[in-house]
FIDO-14528 format. One record per residue (C-alpha): x, y, z. Coordinates in nm, 4 decimals. Example, Ala and Ser with C-alpha at 12.3 -4.5 7.8 and 13.67 -1.06 7.14 Angstrom:
1.2300|-0.4500|0.7800;
1.3670|-0.1060|0.7140;
//
This chain:
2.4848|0.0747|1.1507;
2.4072|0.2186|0.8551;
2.7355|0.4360|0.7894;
2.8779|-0.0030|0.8126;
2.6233|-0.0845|0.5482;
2.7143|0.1971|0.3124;
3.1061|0.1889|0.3803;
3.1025|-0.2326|0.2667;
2.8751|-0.1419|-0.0318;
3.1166|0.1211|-0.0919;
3.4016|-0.1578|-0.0710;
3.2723|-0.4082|-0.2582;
3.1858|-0.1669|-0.5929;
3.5402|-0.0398|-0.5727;
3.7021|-0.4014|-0.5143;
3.4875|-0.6634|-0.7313;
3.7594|-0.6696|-0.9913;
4.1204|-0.5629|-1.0182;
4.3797|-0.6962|-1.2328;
4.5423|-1.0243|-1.1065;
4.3825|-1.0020|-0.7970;
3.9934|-1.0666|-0.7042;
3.8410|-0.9423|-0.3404;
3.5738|-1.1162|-0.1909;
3.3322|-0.9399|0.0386;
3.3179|-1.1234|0.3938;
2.9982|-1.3113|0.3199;
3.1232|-1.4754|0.0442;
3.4085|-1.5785|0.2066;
3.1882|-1.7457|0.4582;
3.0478|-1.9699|0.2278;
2.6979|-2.0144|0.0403;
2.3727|-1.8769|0.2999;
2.5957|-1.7157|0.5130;
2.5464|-1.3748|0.6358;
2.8034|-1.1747|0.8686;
2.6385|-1.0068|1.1642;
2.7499|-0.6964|1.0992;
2.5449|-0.7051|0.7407;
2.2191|-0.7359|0.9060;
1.9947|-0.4802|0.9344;
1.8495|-0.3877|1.3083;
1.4791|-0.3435|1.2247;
1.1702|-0.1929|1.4322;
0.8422|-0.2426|1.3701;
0.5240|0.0074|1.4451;
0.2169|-0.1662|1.5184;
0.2565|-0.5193|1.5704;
-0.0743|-0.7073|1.7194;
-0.0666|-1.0717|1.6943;
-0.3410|-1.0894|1.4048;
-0.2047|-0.7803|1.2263;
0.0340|-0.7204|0.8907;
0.2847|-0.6232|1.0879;
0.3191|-0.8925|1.2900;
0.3099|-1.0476|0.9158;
0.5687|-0.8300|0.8004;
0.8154|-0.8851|1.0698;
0.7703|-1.2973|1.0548;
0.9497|-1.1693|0.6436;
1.2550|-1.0404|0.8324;
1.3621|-1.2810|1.0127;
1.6966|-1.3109|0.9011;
1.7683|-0.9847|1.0514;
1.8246|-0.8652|1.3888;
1.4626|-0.7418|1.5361;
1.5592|-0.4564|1.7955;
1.2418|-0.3065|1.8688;
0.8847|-0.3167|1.8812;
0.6077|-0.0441|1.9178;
0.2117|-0.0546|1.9506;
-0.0316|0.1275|2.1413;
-0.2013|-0.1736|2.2567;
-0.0126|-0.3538|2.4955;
-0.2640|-0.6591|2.4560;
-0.3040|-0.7028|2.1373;
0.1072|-0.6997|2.0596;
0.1898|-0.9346|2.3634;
0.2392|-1.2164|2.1624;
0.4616|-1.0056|1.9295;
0.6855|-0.9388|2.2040;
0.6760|-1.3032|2.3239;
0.8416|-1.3849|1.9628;
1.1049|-1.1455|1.9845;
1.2233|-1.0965|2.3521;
1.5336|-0.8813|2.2551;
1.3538|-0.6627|2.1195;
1.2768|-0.3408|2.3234;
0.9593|-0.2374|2.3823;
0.7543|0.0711|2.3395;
0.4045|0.2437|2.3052;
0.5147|0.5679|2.1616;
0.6958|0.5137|1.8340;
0.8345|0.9047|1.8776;
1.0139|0.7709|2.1908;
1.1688|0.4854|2.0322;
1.3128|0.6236|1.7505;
1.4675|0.9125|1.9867;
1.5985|0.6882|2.2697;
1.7263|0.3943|2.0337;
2.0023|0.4765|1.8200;
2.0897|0.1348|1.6529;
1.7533|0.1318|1.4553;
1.8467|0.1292|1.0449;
1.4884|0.0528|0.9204;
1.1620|0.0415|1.0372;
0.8147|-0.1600|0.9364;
0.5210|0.0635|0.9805;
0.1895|-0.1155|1.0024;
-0.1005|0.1244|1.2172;
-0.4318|0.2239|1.0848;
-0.4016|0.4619|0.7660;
-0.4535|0.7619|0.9561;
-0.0792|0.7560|1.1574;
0.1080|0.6408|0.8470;
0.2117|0.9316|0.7149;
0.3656|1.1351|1.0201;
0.5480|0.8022|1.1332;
0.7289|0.7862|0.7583;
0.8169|1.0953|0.7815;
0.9909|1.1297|1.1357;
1.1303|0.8117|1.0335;
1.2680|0.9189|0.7175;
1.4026|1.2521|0.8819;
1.6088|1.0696|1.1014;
1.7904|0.8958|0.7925;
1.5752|0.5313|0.8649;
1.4604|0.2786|0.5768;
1.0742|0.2642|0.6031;
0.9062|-0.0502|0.4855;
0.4892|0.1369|0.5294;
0.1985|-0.0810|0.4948;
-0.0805|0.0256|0.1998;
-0.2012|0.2829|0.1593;
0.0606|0.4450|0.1822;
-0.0934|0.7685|0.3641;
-0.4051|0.8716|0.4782;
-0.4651|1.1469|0.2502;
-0.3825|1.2712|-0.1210;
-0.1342|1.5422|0.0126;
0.0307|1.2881|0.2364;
0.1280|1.0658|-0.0450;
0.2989|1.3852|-0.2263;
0.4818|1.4854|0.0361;
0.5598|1.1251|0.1510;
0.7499|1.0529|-0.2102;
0.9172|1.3859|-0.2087;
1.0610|1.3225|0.1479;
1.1935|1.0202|0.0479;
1.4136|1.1204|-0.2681;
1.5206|1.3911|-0.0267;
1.6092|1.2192|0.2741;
1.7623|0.9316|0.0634;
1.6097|0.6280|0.1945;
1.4921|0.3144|0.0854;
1.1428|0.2482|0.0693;
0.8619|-0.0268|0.0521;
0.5022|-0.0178|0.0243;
0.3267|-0.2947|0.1317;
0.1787|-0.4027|-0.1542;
0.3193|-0.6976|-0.1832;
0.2115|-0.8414|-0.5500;
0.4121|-0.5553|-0.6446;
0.7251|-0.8208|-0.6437;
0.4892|-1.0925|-0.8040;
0.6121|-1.2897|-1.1376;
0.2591|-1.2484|-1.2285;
0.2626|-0.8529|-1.2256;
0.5678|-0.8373|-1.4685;
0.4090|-1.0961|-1.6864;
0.0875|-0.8906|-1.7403;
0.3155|-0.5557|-1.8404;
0.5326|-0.7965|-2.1152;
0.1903|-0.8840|-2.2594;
0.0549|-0.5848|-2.2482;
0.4165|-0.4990|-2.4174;
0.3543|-0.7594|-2.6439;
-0.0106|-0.6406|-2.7615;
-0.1445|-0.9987|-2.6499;
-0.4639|-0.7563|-2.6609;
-0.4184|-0.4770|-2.8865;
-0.4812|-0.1372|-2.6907;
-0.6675|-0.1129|-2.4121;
-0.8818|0.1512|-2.3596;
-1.0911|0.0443|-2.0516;
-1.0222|-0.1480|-1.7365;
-1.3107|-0.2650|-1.4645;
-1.1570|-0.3256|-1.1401;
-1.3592|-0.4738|-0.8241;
-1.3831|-0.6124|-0.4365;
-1.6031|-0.7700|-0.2023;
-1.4792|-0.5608|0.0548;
-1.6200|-0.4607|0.2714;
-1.6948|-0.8625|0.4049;
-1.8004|-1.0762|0.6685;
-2.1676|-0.8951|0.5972;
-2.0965|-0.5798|0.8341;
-2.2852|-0.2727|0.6404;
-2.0512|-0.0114|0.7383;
-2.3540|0.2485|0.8124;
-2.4428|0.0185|1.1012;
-2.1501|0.0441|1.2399;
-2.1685|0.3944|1.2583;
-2.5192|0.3823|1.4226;
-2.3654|0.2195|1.7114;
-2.0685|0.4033|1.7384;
-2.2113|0.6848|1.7471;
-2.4720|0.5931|2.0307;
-2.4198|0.7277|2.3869;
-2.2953|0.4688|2.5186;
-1.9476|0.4851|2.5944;
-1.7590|0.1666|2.6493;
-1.4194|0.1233|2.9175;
-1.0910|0.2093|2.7268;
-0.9593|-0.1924|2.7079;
-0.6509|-0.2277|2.9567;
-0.3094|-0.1566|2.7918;
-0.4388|0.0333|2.4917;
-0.3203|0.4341|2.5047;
-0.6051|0.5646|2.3165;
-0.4692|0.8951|2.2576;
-0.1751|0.7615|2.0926;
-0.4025|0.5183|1.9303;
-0.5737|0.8258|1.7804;
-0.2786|1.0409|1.6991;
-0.3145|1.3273|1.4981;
-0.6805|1.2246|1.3968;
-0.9471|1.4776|1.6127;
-1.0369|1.3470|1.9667;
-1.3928|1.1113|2.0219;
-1.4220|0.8643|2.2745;
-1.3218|0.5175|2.2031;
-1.5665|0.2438|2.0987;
-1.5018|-0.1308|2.0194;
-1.5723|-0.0676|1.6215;
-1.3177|0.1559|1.6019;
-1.0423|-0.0695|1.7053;
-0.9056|-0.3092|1.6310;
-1.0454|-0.4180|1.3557;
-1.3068|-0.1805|1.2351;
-1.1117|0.1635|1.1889;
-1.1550|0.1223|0.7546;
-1.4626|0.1818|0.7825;
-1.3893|0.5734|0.9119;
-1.3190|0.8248|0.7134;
-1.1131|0.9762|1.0100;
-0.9219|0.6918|1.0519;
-0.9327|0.4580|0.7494;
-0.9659|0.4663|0.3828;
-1.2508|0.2597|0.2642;
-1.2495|-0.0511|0.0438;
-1.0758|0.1586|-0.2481;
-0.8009|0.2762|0.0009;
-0.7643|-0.0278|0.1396;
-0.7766|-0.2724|-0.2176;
-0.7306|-0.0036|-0.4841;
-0.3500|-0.0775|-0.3661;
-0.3495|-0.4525|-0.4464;
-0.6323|-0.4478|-0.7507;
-0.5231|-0.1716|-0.9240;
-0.1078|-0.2310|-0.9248;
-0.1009|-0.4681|-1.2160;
-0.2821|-0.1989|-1.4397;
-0.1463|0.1068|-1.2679;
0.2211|-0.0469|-1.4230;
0.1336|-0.2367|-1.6618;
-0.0705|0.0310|-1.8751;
0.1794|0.2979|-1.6897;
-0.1922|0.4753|-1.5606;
-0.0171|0.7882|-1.3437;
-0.2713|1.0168|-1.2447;
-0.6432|1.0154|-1.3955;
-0.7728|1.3706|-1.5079;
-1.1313|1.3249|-1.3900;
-1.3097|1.1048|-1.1816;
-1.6796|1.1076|-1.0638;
-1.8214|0.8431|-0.8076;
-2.1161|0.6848|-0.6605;
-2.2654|0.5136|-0.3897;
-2.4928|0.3749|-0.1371;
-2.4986|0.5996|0.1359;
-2.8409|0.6803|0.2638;
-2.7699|0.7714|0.6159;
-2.7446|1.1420|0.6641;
-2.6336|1.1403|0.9858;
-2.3193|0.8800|0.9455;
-2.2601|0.9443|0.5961;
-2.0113|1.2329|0.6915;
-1.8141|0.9942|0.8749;
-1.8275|0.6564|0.7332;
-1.7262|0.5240|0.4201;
-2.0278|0.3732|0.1847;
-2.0837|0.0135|0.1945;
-2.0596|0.0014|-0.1869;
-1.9545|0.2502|-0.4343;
-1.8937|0.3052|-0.8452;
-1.5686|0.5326|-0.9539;
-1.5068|0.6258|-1.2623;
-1.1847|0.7873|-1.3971;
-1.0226|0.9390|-1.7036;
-0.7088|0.8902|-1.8249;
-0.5227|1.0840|-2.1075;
-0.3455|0.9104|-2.3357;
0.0314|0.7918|-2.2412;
0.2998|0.7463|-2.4829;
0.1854|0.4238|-2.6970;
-0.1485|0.4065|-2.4534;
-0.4640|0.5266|-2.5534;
-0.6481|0.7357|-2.3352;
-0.8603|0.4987|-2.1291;
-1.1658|0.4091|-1.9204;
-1.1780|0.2620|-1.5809;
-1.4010|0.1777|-1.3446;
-1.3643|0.0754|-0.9839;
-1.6667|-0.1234|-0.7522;
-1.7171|-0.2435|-0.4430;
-1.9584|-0.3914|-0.1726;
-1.9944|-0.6890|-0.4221;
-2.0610|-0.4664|-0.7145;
-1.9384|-0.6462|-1.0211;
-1.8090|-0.5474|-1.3698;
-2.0569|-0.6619|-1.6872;
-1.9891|-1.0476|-1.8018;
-1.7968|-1.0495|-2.0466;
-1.8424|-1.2509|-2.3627;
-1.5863|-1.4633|-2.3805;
-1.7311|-1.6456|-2.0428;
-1.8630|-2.0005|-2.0113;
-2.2310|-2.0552|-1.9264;
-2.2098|-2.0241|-1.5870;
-1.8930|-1.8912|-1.5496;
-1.7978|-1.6452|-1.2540;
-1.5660|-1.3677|-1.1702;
-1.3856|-1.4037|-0.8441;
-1.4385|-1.1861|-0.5611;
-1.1534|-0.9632|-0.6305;
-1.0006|-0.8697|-0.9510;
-0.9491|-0.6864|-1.2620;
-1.0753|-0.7101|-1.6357;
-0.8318|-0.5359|-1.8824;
-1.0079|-0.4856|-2.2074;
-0.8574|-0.4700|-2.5551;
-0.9055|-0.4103|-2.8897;
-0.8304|-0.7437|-3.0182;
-0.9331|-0.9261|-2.6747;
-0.9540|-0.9055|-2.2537;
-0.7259|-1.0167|-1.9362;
-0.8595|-1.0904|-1.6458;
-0.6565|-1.0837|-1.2879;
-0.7499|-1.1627|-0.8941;
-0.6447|-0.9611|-0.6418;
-0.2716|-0.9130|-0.5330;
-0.0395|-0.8556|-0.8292;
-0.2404|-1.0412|-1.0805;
-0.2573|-1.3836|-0.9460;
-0.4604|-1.5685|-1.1484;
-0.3419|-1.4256|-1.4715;
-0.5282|-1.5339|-1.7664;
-0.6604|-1.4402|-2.0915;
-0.9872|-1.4687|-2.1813;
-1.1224|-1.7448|-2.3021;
-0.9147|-2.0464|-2.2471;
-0.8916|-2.1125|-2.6125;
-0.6783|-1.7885|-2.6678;
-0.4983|-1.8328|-2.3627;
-0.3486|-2.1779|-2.5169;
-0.3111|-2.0131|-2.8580;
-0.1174|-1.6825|-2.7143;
0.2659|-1.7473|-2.7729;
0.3633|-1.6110|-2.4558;
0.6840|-1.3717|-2.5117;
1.0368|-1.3779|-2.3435;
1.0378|-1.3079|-1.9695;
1.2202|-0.9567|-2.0074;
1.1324|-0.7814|-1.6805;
1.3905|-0.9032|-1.3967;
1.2065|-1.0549|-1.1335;
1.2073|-1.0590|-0.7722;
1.3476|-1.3644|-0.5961;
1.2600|-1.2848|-0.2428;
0.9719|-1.1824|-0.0891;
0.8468|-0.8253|-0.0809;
0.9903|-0.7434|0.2699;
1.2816|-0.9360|0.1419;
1.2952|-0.7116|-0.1893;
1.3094|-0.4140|0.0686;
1.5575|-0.5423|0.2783;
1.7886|-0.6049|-0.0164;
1.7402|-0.2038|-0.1464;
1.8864|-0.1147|0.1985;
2.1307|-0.2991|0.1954;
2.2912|-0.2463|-0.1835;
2.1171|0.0711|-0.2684;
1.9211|-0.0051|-0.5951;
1.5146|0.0666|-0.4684;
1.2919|-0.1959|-0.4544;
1.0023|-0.2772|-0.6532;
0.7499|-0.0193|-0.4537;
0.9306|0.2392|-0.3268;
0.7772|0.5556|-0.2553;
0.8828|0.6708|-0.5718;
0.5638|0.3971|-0.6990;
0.3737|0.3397|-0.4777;
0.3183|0.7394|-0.3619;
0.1586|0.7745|-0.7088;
-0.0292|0.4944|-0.6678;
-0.1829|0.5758|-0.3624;
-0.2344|0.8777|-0.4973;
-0.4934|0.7616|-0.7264;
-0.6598|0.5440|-0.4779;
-0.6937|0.8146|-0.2366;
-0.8111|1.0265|-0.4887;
-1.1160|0.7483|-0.5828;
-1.1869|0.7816|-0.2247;
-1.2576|1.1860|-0.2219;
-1.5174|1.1212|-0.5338;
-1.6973|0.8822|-0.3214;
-1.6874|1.1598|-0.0553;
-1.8754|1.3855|-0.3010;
-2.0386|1.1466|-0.5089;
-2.2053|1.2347|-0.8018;
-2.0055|1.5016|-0.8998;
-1.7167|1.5341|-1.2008;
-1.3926|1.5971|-1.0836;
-1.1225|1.7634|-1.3067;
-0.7841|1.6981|-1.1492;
-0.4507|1.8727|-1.1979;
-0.1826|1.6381|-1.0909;
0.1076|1.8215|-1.1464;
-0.0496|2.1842|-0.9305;
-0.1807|1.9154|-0.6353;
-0.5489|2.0446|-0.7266;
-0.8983|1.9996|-0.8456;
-0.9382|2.2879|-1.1128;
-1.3272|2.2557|-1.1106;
-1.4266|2.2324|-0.6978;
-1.3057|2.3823|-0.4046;
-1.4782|2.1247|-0.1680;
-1.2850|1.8472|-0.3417;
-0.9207|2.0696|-0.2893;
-1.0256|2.0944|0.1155;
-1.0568|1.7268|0.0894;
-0.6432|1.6427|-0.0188;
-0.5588|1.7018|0.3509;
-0.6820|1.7486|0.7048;
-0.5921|1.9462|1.0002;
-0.3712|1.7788|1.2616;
-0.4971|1.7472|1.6208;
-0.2767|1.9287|1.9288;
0.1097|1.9141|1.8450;
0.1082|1.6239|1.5719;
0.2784|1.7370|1.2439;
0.3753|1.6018|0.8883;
//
C-alpha cells in the first residue's frame, strides 16, 4: 500500500502541468469529496478502550479503511471492535504488525510507559505512527524516538492536538508582531491531577497486601510491557496508571504537552538549561513511586535569536500563577492555562493550543490591531493533518521532529520533581545533566525480560 501511495504522489508532481496538455489525478476526476479506494490509507490502532483517546483518535479517521485493532484488554476495547468489525483483532501489537502486511499507519494510544518501543517497531517496519502525548515515557526515549523517525522516513503525529489549532499560530504572529514587547517569563498551570484523588493515597492502597483477581480479558503482562513486574491492582488500570512513575508521567507529562505548545513555538523555547522543582510529597514510603499531587518547576532558558532569555514556571495540583494586574475585581484564571508576560503587556491562554486567546485586559485586546494571518493553517483535524503528511509527504504540524523536543522538556520537568529541590544544569545537545549523576540515571530505565527500544 504504501509503495501505491508514493508511486501516485510520484505521478501527480511529475504530471500537474505539461504544455497543451493537463493530467488529472484519479480523484479529481471523480469529482469534488471523492476519494479512490486505492488512496486510502489502511490504519491500526494500539490501545483502543471505549472511553480512551484512541478510540477518539480512530472516530478522526474515518474516511480511511480501519484494518486492525490491538489492546490488552479485551473488555475494555469490545465496543471498539463492535464499531469496526473488519477490522482484525489482536492483544499483542508485536503480532499484528508481523502477521498483517497491509497496515500503512498506525495510532498508538497505551499508557506512557509502552509508547516508545511500539513507535519504534512501528517505524522500523516503514509504518506512519500517529503516538498519543507524551510522546515517550522517558527523556532518552523522546531522542531516540525523533532520530528514528528522520531515519526510517515516516510520517509522524503527536497527539497534541492544539498543535493544528488557528489559535496556536495566532499567538506566534503576535508574538511576531511584538503585541507584547519581549517576553521574558511565562507561568504555565493545571488542575490536574482532578476529581479530588491525592495521588499518595492511591499509592497507600496499591501498595497494601491485598491483591485483587486480574479482570477477565486483560493480559497483564502485556499490559505491563517492558515496565518491571508487580501484581496488578485496580488503580493501576485503567484509569489511574499517571499517577506512577513506572507507568505514567505525572500532571506535567501528561499537560506540559497541551499547556506548554503555544509557548514552546511561539517563543521557539527548545531545551531549558536549568530547571529545579518542588513539591508536596510527604510520604516516604510512596514517594519513590508516585508522582506528587502538586508540584512548582522552574526552568531557564538562554536567549534565542530575537528572544530574550526567559523565565518559566510550571504548577500543578491547583497551584496557580500570581494575579496579574491587569485583572478585574474578582476576576479568575481558568483551570488550565498559560500567562505570557511582556515588556509592554501579558497573554493569557487555556489549555489545548491556546484556546481562549486573549490579551490582557480587554481594553488592549480591542485596541491591538491584530496583524495578517501569515502562518498557513490547518484545515482538518489533527489526525486529519497526519493523515494528509502520509499521504503527500510534507510532515504535519507535530511530527516527531516537534513534538520529540517538546516532550523532551516536559519529561525533563518531570525528573526535577523526582529530585526536587535541587538545580539542574542540562546539556541538551550531549543528552546530560552536567551538574548530577542521579538526574543522568533518571533519562532512561532498564527494560524488563526481552522488551527493547
Amino acid at each position: 500500500m504504501k509503495k501505491n501511495i508514493n508511486s501516485r504522489r510520484n505521478f501527480i508532481k511529475k504530471s500537474i502541468v505539461v504544455p497543451s496538455i493537463m493530467i488529472l489525478p484519479r480523484h479529481v476526476l471523480g469529482g469534488k469529496g471523492y476519494t479512490s479506494p486505492s488512496d486510502k490509507l489502511n490504519i491500526a490502532g494500539i490501545g483502543v478502550r471505549k472511553w480512551g483517546m484512541g478510540a477518539n483518535n480512530l472516530s478522526q479517521c474515518a474516511t480511511e479503511n480501519i484494518v486492525a485493532l490491538c489492546d490488552v484488554d479485551q473488555k475494555q476495547a469490545a465496543p471498539t471492535y463492535k464499531k469496526y468489525p473488519k477490522a482484525k483483532v489482536y492483544k499483542d501489537f508485536r503480532l499484528m504488525l508481523e502477521n498483517q502486511k497491509d497496515i500503512d499507519a498506525v495510532i498508538v494510544a497505551t499508557p506512557d510507559h509502552n509508547h516508545a518501543v511500539i513507535t519504534m517497531l512501528a517505524m522500523k517496519m516503514g509504518k506512519h505512527v500517529y503516538c498519543q502525548k507524551p510522546l515517550t515515557h522517558t527523556v532518552y526515549e523522546a531522542r531516540m524516538i525523533t532520530e528514528a523517525a528522520k531515519r526510517y522516513k515516516v510520517q509522524t503525529q503527536m497527539g497534541n492536538q492544539g498543535r493544528s489549532s488557528d489559535e496556536i499560530r495566532s499567538l506566534k504572529e503576535w508574538i511576531d508582531d511584538d503585541a507584547i514587547g519581549k517576553v521574558r517569563e511565562v507561568f504555565a498551570w493545571t488542575d490536574r491531577p482532578v476529581g479530588g484523588h491525592e495521588w499518595d493515597t492511591f499509592a497507600v492502597k496499591a501498595m497494601s497486601k491485598d491483591k485483587p483477581p486480574i479482570p477477565e480479558g486483560l493480559d497483564w503482562d502485556l499490559w505491563l510491557g517492558p515496565a518491571p513486574y508487580r501484581d496488578y491492582h485496580p488503580d493501576y488500570h485503567p484509569l489511574s496508571w499517571r499517577a506512577w512513575m513506572d507507568f505514567g508521567t505525572g500532571s506535567m507529562g501528561d499537560m506540559g504537552c497541551h499547556i506548554l505548545d503555544p509557548s514552546f513555538y511561539a517563543l521557539e523555547l527548545g531545551a531549558p538549561s536549568e530547571i529545579q522543582a518542588t513539591s508536596t510529597h510527604w510520604i516516604p514510603e510512596v514517594s519513590s513511586q508516585t508522582f506528587p499531587s502538586a508540584s512548582i518547576v522552574r526552568m531557564k532558558f538562554p536567549k534565542r535569536g530575537k528572544h530574550p532569555e526567559l523565565n518559566l514556571t510550571w504548577s500543578d495540583g491547583r497551584i496557580l500563577p500570581p494575579i496579574p494586574d491587569e485583572f478585574n475585581e474578582g476576576e479568575k484564571f481558568t483551570l488550565s492555562g498559560a500567562m505570557l508576560v511582556g515588556d509592554d503587556g501579558k497573554i493569557l491562554h487555556d489549555s489545548h493550543g491556546a484556546s481562549g486567546l486573549r490579551i490582557i485586559s480587554e481594553e488592549k485586546m480591542k485596541d491591538y490591531k491584530q496583524p495578517e494571518k501569515t502562518i498557513p493553517r490547518v484545515t482538518t483535524s489533527h489526525e486529519g493533518d497526519w493523515i494528509r503528511a502520509c499521504k503527500d509527504g510534507i510532515p504535519a504540524s507535530s511530527s516527531f521532529d516537534y513534538g520529540g523536543p517538546l516532550t523532551e522538556m516536559a519529561l525533563l520537568g518531570m525528573i526535577a520533581i523526582r529530585l526536587k529541590d535541587q538545580r539542574l544544569k542540562w546539556d541538551s545537545k550531549n543528552l546530560k545533566f552536567t551538574n548530577n549523576e542521579e538526574a543522568n540515571r533518571l533519562l532512561h530505565k532498564e527494560y524488563r525480560n526481552s522488551w527493547s527500544l
